[in-house]
C-alpha positions as CSV (number, residue, x, y, z in Angstrom):
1,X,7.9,32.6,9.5
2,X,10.7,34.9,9.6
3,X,12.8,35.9,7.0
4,X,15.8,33.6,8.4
5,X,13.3,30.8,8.2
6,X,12.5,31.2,4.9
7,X,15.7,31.3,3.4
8,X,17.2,28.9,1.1
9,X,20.1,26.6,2.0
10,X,22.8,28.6,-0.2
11,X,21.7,32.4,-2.0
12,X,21.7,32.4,-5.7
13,X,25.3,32.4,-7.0
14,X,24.7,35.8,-8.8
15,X,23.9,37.5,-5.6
16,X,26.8,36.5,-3.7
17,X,28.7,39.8,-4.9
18,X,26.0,42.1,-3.6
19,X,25.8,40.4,-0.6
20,X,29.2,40.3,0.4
21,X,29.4,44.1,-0.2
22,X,26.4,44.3,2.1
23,X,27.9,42.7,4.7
24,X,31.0,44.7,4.5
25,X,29.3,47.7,4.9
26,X,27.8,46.1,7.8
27,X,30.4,45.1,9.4
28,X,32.3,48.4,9.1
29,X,29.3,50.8,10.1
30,X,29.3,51.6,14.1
31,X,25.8,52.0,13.9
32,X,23.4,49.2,12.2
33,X,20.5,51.6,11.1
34,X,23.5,54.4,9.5
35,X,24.7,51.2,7.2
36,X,20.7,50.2,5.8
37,X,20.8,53.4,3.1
38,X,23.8,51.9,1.8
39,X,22.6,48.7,1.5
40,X,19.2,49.6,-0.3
41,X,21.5,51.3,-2.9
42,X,23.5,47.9,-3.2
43,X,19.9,46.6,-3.9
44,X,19.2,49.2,-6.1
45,X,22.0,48.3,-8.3
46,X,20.6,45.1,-9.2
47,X,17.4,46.5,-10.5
48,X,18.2,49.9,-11.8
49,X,13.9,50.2,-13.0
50,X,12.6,49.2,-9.5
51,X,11.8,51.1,-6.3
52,X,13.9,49.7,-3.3
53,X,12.6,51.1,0.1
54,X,13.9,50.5,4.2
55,X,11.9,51.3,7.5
56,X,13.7,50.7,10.7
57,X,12.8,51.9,14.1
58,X,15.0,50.6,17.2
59,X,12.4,51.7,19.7
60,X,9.5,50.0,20.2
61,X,7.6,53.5,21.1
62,X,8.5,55.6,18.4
63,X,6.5,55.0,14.6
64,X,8.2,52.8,12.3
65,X,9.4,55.4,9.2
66,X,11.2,54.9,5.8
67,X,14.8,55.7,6.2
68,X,16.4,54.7,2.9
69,X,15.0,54.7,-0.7
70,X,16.0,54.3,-4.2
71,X,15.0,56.3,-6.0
72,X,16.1,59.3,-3.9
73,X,12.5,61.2,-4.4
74,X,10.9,58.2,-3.0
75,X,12.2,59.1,0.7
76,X,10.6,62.6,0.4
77,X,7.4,60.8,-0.9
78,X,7.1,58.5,2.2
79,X,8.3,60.7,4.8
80,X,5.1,62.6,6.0
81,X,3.2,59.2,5.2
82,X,2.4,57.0,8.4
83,X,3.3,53.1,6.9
84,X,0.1,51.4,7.1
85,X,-0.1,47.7,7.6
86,X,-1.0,45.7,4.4
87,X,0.0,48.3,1.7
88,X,2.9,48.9,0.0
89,X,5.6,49.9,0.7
90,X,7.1,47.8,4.0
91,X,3.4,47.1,5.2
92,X,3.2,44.0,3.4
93,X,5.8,41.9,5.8
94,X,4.8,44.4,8.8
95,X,1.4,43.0,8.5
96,X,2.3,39.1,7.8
97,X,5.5,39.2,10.1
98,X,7.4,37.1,7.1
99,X,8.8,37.6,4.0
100,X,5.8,38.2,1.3
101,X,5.9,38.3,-2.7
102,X,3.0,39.6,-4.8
103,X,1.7,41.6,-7.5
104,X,0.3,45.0,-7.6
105,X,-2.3,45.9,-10.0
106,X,-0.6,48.5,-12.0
107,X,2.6,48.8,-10.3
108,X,4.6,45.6,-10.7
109,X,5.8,42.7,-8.5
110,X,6.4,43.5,-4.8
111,X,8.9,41.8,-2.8
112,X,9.5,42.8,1.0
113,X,10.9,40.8,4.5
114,X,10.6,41.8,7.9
115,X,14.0,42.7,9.4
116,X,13.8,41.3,13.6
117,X,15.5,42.4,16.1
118,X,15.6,41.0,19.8
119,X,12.8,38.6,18.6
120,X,10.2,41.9,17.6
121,X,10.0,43.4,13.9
122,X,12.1,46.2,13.7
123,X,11.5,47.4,10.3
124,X,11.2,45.6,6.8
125,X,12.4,45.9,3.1
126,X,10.6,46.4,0.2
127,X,11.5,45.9,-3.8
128,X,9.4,47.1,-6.5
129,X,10.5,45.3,-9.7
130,X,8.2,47.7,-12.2
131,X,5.7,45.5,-15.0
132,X,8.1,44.2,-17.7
133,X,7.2,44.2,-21.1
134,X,5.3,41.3,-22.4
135,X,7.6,37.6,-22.5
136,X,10.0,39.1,-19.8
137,X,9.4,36.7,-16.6
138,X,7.8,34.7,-19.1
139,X,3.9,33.7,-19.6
140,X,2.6,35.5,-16.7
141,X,-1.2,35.0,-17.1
142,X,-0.8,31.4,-18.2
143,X,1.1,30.2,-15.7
144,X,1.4,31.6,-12.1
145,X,3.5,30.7,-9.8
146,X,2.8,30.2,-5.8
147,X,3.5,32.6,-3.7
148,X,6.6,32.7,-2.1
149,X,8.2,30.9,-4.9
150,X,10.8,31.7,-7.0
151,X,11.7,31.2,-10.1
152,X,15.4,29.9,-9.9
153,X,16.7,31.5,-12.8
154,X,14.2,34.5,-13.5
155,X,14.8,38.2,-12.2
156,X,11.5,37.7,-10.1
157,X,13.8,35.1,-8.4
158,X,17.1,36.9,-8.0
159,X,14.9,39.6,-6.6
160,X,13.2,37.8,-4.0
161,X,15.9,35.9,-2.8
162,X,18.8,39.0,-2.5
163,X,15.7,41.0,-0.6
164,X,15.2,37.7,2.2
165,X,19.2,37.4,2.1
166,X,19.7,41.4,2.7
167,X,17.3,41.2,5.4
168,X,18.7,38.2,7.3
169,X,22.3,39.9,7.3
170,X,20.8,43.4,9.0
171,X,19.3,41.3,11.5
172,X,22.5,39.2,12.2
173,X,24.2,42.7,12.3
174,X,21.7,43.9,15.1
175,X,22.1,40.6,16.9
176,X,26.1,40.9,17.2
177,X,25.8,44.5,18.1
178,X,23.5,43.7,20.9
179,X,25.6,40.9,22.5
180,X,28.7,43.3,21.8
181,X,26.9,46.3,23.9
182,X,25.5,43.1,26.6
183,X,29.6,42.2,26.9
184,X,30.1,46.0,27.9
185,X,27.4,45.7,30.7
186,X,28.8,42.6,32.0
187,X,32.5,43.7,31.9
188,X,31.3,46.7,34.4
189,X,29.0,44.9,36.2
190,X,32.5,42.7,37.2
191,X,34.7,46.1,37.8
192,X,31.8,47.1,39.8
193,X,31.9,44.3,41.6
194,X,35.6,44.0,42.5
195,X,36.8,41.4,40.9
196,X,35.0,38.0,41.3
197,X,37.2,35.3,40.1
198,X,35.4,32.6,38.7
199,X,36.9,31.3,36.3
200,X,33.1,30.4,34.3
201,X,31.3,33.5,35.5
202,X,28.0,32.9,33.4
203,X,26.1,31.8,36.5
204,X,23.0,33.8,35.5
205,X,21.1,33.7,31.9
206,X,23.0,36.7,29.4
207,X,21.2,39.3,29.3
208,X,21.4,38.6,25.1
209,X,19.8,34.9,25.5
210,X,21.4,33.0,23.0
211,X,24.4,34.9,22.9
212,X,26.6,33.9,25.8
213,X,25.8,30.6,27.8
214,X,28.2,29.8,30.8
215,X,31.2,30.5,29.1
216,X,30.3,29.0,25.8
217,X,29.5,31.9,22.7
218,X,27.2,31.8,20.4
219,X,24.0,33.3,18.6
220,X,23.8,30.9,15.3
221,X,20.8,28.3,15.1
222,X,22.8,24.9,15.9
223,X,24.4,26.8,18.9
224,X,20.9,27.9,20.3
225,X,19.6,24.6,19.9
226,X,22.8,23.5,21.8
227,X,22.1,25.6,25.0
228,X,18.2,24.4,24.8
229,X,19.7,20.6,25.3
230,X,21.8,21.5,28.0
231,X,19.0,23.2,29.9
232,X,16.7,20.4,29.5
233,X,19.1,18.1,30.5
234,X,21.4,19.5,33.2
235,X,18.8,19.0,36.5
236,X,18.8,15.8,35.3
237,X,21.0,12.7,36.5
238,X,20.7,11.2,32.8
239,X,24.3,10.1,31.3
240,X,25.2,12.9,28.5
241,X,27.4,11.8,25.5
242,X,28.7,14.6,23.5
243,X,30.2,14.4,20.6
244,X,32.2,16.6,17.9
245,X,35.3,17.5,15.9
246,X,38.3,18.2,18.4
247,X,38.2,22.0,19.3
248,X,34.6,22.1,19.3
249,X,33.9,22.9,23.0
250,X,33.0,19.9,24.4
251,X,34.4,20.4,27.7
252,X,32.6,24.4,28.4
253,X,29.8,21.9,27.5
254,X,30.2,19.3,30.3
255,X,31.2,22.4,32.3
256,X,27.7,23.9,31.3
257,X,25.8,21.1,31.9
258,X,27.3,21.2,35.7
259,X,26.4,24.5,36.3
260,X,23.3,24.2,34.9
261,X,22.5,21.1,37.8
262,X,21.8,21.2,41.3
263,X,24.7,19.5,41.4
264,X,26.8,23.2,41.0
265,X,28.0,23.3,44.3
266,X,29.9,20.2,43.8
267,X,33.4,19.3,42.3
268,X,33.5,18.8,38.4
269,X,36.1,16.6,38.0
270,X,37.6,16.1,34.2
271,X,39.6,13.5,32.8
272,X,41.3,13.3,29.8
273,X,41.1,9.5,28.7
274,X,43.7,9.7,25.9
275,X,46.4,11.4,27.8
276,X,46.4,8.3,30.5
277,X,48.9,5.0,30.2
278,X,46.8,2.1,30.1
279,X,48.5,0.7,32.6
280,X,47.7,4.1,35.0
281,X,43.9,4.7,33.9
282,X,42.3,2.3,36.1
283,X,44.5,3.7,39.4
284,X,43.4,7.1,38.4
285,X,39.8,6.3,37.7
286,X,38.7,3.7,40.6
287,X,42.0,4.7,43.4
288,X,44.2,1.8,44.4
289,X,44.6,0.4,47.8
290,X,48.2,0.3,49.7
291,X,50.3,-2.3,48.3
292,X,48.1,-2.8,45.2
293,X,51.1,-2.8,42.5
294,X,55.0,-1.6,43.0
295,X,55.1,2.3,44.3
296,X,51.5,2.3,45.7
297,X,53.0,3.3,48.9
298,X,49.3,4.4,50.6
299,X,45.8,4.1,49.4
300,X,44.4,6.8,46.7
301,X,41.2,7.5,46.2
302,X,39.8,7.9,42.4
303,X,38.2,10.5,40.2
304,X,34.4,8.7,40.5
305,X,35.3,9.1,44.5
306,X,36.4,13.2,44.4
307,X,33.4,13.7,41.8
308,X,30.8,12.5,45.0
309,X,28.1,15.0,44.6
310,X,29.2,16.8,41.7
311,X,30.1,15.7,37.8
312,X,32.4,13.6,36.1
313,X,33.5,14.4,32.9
314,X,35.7,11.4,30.8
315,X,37.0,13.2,27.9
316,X,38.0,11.2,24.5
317,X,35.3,8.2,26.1
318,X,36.2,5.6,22.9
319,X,39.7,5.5,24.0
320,X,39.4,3.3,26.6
321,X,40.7,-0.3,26.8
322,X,37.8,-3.0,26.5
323,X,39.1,-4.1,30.2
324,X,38.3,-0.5,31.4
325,X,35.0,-0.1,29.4
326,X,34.0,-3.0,31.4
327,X,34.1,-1.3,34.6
328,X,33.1,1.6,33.5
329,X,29.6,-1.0,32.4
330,X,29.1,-1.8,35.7
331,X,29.7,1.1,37.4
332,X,26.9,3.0,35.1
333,X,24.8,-0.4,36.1
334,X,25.3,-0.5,39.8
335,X,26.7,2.6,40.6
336,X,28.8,0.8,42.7
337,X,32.8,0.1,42.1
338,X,35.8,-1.5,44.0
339,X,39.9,0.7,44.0
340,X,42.5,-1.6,42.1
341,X,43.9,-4.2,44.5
342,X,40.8,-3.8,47.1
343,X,37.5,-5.8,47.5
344,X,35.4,-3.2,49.2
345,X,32.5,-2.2,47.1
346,X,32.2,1.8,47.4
347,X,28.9,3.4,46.2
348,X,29.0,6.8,43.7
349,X,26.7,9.2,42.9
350,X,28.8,11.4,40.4
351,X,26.8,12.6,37.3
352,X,28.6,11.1,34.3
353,X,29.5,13.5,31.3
354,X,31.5,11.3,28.4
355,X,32.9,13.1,25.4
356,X,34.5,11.7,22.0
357,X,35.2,12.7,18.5
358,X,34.9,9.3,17.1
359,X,32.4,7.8,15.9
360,X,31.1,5.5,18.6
361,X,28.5,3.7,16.5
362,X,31.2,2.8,13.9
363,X,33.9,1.5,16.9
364,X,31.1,-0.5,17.6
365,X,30.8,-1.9,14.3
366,X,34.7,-3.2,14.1
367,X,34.5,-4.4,17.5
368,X,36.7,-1.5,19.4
369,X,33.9,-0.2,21.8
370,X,31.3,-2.5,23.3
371,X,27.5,-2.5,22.3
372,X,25.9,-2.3,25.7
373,X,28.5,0.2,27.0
374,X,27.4,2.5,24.2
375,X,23.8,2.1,24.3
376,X,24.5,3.1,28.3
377,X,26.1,6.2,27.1
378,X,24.3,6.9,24.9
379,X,21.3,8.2,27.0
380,X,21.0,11.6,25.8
381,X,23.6,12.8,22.9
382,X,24.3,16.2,22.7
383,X,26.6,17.0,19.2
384,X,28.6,20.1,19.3
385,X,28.8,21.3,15.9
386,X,32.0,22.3,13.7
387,X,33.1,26.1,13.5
388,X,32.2,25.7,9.6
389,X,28.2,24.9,10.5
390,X,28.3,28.0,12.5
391,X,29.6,31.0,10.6
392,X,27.5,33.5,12.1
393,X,29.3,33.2,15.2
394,X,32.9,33.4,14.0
395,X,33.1,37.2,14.4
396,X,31.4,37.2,17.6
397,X,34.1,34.7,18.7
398,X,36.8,36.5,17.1
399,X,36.0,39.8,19.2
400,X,35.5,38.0,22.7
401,X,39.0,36.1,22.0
402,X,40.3,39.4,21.2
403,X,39.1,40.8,23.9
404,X,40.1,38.6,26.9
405,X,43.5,37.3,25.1
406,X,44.4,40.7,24.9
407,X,43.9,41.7,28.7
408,X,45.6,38.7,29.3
409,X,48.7,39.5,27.4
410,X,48.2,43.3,28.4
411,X,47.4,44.6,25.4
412,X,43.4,46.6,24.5
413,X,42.6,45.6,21.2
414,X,40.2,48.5,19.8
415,X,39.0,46.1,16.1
416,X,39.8,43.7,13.6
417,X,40.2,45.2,10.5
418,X,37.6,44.5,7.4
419,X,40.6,42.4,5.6
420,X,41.0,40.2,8.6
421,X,37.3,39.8,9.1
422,X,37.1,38.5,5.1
423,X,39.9,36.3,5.9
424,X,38.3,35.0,9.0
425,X,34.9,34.3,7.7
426,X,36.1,32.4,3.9
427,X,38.6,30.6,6.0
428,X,37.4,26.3,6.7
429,X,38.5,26.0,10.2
430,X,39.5,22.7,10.6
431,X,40.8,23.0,13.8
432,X,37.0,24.8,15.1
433,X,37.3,27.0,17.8
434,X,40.7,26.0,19.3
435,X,42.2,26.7,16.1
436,X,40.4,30.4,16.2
437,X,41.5,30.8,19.4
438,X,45.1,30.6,18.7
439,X,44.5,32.4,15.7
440,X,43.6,35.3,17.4
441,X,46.3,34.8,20.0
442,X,48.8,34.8,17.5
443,X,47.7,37.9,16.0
444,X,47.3,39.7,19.2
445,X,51.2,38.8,20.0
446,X,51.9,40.8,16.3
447,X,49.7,43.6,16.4
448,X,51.4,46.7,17.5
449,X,48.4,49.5,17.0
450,X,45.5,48.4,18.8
451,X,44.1,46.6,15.6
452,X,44.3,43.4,14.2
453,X,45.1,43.6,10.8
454,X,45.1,40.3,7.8
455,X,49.0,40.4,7.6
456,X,48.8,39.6,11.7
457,X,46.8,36.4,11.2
458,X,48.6,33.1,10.4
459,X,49.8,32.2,6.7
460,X,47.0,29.4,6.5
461,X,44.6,31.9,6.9
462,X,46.1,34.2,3.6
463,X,46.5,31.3,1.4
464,X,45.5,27.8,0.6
465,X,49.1,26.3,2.0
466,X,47.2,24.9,5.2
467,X,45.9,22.1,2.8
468,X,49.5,20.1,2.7
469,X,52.0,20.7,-0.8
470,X,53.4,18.5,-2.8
471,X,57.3,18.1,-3.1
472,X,58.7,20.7,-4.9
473,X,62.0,18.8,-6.0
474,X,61.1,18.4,-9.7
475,X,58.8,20.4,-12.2
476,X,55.8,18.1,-11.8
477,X,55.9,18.5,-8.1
478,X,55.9,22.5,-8.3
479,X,52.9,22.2,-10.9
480,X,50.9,20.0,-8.9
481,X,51.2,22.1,-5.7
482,X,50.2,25.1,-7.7
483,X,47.3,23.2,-9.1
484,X,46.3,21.6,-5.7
485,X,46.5,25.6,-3.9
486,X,44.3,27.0,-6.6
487,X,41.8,24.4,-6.3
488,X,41.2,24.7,-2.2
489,X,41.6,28.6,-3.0
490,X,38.9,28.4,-5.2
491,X,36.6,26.6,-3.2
492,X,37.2,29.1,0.1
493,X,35.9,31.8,-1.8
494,X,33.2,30.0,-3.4
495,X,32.2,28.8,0.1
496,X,32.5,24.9,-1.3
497,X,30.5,25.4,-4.4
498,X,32.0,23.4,-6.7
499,X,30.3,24.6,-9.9
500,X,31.0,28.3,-9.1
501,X,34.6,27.4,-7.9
502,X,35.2,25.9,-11.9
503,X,33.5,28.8,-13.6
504,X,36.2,30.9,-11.2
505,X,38.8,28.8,-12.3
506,X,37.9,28.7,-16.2
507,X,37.0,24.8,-16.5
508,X,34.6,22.6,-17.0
509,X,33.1,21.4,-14.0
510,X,34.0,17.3,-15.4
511,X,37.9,18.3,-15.0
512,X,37.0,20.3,-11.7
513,X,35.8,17.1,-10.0
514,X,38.7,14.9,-12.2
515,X,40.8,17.2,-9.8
516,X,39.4,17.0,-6.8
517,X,39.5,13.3,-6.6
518,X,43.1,13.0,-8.1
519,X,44.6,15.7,-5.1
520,X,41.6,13.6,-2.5
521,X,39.6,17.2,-1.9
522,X,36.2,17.2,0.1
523,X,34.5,19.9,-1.2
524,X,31.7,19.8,1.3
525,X,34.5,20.4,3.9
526,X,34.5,24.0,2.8
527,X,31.1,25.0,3.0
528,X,30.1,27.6,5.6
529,X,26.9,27.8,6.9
530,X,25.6,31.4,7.7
């Protein structure tokens, strides 16, 4: 087990200060290896009596060696020393490849995690909390803990979760600077080439797997396990439903899926369900025959007869009219279909790729989508997650919107500035990667040095005014808007934790919750996972 697979669903509130300064310094460090001093001496600072120790070596060939220590002496100590496996320092989780916590005769308590790097250990931390005097982590001989576990509430605790935390943000550092440098090999790779237009031009595996898959970004768990699907799936002929919040990607999904298939060299045809008339959707689905209704002036075929040999994709799927889910039943069924006004039964093979961001089940529920049409969609679901589930990739999204928006406006954008990365990553996102997208677009349009600075991102990004106000007519109004902002404010910083948000407000969590259901505030909305 890793040290990102040992980590808890949220840190410990009291080290979400030292983190965010580690990632910071992370974030504004060119180099990842020049930024792990600094964060061993953000460690330090948490345990002023204990010995906090890195090793890091990028290559493979060369001797893994202590680069940072607190104490300073400590590096001196270690540096002519070889680290052997098993022994303190860093050998510990070098040996077990995960994060271990354990006692050393004489010394104290030794924490350490493994710090990976294109899926092989690249070094390790290590924290030394020193023997306290008798009673401090309690009764020690009486009652031991497992190891591995922590006590919640004890230094021991806060100790071993900052060190499996600290190590989990190096390693997302090394994994964004290895899909940044794999973008820089692929943009020359193109000018090399002269210029291929495709418009999805992720025909091959990225060179960072997990990183970049046919157009779609991403290096966060839920987004991996979305590429796995849509490789097992794609040389299938199986019906795909996927499903999300609006801006999610579901279309570079269905595109994904296409490219993935033999069926590449065919047409992907796309349709938008909800932006069709009723009275037009089953012309444009099935074709018409001359003479069918008033204008059809010739015979037209449909989008299941231009998908033949490739994909069809039917966008917003549980908008349909019953009369059209019907069809669409028996066309799944027989793969067989007649054009409106015709009686000619013409055959398909088109792959069928539905999409929606209702919930299908439910529609089935109140009676607006039929049973056995869903149960014939839903073959092999594929959800795409919300930008708030996936916050690891918002800064690798961030850069590859700046990047390409900006050479399509004409403008190079060299960064985004730490401000603007703070407000990008405590931001909710309810508008997922769309809503990111223009974002960036916006700020790209505004920036006039190269950078993209906080004051260049949209107001809902600086303050809690994207939520909806009350009227401010009257006295009440104006209080209750305030009230309202601070709340959501509150809860963006606190990443959705409601306790912490109250203590940051200075109430008791009773009235915090009183609030939130008088203003109708989902504080789970809020949360971002890492």
């Amino acid at each position: 087990m890793t040290a990102t697979g040992s980590l808890r669903k949220d840190p410990l509130p009291e080290n979400l200060a030292p983190l965010f300064a580690m990632q910071r310094t992370l974030m504004m460090q060119s180099e990842v290896p020049a930024a792990i001093p600094i964060c061993v001496q953000i460690i330090a600072k948490e345990f002023p009596d204990s010995e906090v120790l890195a090793c890091f070596s990028e290559d493979q060939r060369e001797a893994m060696r202590i680069v940072a220590a607190s104490p300073d002496f400590l590096k001196e100590e270690y540096a002519s020393r070889q680290i052997r496996l098993g022994t303190y320092p860093c050998g510990l989780a070098l040996e077990q490849e995960e994060p271990v916590s354990t006692s050393i005769p004489g010394k104290g308590y030794c924490i350490e995690a493994p710090i990976l790097q294109n899926q092989r250990i690249a070094g390790a931390l290590s924290l030394l909390l020193a023997v306290p005097p008798a009673g401090r982590f309690g009764q020690e001989k009486s009652k031991q803990q497992p190891k591995g576990q922590s006590a919640p509430n004890s230094e021991r605790g806060k100790a071993e979760d900052l060190i499996r935390w600290s190590s989990f943000l190096i390693e997302e550092a090394l994994g964004l600077r290895s899909a940044l440098l794999g973008r820089i090999d692929r943009h020359e790779e193109r000018i090399i080439a002269k210029g291929q237009a495709d418009s999805f031009p992720a025909q091959r595996p990225a060179k960072s797997e997990g990183i970049a898959f046919h157009a779609m970004i991403g290096s966060s768990d839920v987004m991996k396990n979305v590429f796995r699907l849509i490789a097992q799936v794609a040389n299938t002929d199986a019906t795909v439903l996927l499903s999300g919040e609006s801006g999610t990607g579901k279309e570079l999904a269905a595109r994904a899926i296409h490219q993935c298939s033999s069926r590449a060299a065919g047409p992907f045809v796309a349709v938008n369900c909800a932006a069709l008339p009723e009275s037009l959707i089953e012309s444009e689905l099935f074709g018409h025959e001359k003479g069918a209704f008033t204008g059809a002036v010739a015979s037209r075929q449909g989008r299941f007869e231009a998908a033949r040999d490739g994909s069809l994709f039917l966008d917003e799927i549980g908008d349909l009219s019953p009369a059209v889910q019907v069809k669409l039943l028996r066309i799944l069924q027989e793969h067989s279909f007649e054009r409106v006004g015709g009686n000619k039964s013409i055959r398909t093979n088109a792959r069928i790729i539905v999409a929606t961001h209702r919930d299908l089940q439910k529609e089935v529920r109140e009676g607006r989508f039929r049973e056995d049409l869903f149960f014939r969609l839903n073959v092999f679901p594929i959800r795409l997650p919300p930008l708030r589930e996936r916050g690891a990739d918002i800064l690798l999204l961030a850069d590859h919107f700046a990047e390409t928006l900006g050479i399509s406006q004409g403008k190079t954008i060299k960064r985004i500035s730490s401000p603007a990365l703070d407000l990008l990553m405590i931001y909710h996102w309810p508008g997922n990667v769309r809503e990111l997208e223009n974002c960036i677009a916006r700020a790209i349009i505004l920036s006039s040095d190269s950078v993209i600075h906080s004051y260049d991102l949209p107001p809902s990004l600086q303050s809690a005014s994207s939520t909806g106000t009350e009227p401010a007519s009257s006295f009440d109004g104006a209080i209750a808007r305030l009230e309202k902002e601070m709340l959501v404010e509150a809860l963006k910083i606190e990443l959705g934790n409601s306790a912490q948000a109250a203590r940051r407000l200075g109430i008791t969590e009773r009235r915090f919750r009183f609030a939130l259901q008088r203003y109708k505030i989902d504080y789970r909305q809020f949360r971002t996972k890492m």
